[in-house]
C-alpha positions in Angstrom: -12.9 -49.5 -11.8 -12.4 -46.1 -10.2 -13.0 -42.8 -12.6 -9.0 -42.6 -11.8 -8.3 -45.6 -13.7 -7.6 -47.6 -10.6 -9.4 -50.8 -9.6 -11.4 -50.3 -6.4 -10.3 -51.1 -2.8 -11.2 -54.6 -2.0 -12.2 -54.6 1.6 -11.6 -56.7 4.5 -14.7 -58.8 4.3 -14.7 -59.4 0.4 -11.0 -60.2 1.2 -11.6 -63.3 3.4 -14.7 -64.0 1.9 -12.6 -64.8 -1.4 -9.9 -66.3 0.3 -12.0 -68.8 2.1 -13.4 -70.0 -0.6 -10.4 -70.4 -2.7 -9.2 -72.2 0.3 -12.3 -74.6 0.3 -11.4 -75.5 -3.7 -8.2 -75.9 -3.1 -6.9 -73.1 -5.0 -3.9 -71.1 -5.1 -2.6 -67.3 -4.7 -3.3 -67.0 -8.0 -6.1 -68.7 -8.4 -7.4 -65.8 -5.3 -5.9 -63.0 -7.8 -7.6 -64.1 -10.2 -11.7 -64.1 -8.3 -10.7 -60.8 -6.7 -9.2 -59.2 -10.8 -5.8 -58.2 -9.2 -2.5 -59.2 -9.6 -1.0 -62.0 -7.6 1.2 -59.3 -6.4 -1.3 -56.9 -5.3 -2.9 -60.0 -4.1 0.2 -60.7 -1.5 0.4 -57.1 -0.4 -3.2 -57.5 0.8 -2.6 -60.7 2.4 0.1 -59.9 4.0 -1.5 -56.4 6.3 -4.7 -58.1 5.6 -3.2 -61.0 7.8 -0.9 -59.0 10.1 -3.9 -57.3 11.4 -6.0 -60.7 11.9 -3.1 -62.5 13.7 -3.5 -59.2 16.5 -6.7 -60.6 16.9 -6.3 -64.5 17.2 -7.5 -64.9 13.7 -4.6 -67.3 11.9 -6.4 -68.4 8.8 -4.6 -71.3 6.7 -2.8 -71.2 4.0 -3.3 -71.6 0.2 -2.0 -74.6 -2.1 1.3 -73.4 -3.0 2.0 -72.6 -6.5 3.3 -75.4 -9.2 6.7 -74.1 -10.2 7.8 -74.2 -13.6 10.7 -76.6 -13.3 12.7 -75.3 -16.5 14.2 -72.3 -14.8 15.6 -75.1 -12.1 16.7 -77.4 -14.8 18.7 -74.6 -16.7 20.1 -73.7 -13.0 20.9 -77.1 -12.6 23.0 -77.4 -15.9 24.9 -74.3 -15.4 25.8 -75.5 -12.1 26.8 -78.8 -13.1 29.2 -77.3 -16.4 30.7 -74.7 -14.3 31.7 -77.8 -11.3 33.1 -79.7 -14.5 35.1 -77.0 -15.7 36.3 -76.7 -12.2 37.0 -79.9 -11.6 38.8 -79.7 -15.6 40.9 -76.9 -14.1 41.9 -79.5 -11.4 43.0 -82.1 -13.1 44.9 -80.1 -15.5 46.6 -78.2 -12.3 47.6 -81.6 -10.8 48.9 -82.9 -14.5 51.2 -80.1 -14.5 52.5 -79.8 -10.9 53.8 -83.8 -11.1 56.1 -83.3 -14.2 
């Protein structure tokens, strides 16, 4: 760390050099965040110029394992979805029970 408080700049070379070899175990964007002590979201920023600049040059490194996703958050998506197509689907019904009397 930086007398500021801020974590020192993490150059190009240390960059690549980390991301290689996360890339060689298999590992992921966090995995990368955590070797380099950064958040995954600094992490990304980096990548991201980081990359932009080594595409210019004919440099396309490859990616990183994506990221296991915690299901629950699509599971809880999944329900609402579903309740709200039943109560739809309720409202239907009830619509077309009405409309024939």
């Amino acid at each position: 760390m930086e007398s500021n408080g801020k974590a020192a700049p993490i150059s190009a070379k240390q960059f690549v050099t980390a991301y290689v070899e996360t890339h060689k175990a298999g590992g992921t964007i966090a995995d990368l965040a955590e070797k380099l002590d950064r958040s995954v979201e600094q992490v990304r920023a980096k990548k991201n110029s980081l990359f932009a600049n080594l595409r210019k040059q004919g440099v396309n490194l490859p990616s990183l394992k994506r990221q296991e996703r915690d299901g629950s958050a699509y599971a809880e998506a999944v329900e609402l979805g579903m309740a709200y197509m039943a109560e739809v689907n309720a409202d239907i019904v009830s619509d077309s029970d009405t409309s024939e009397e």
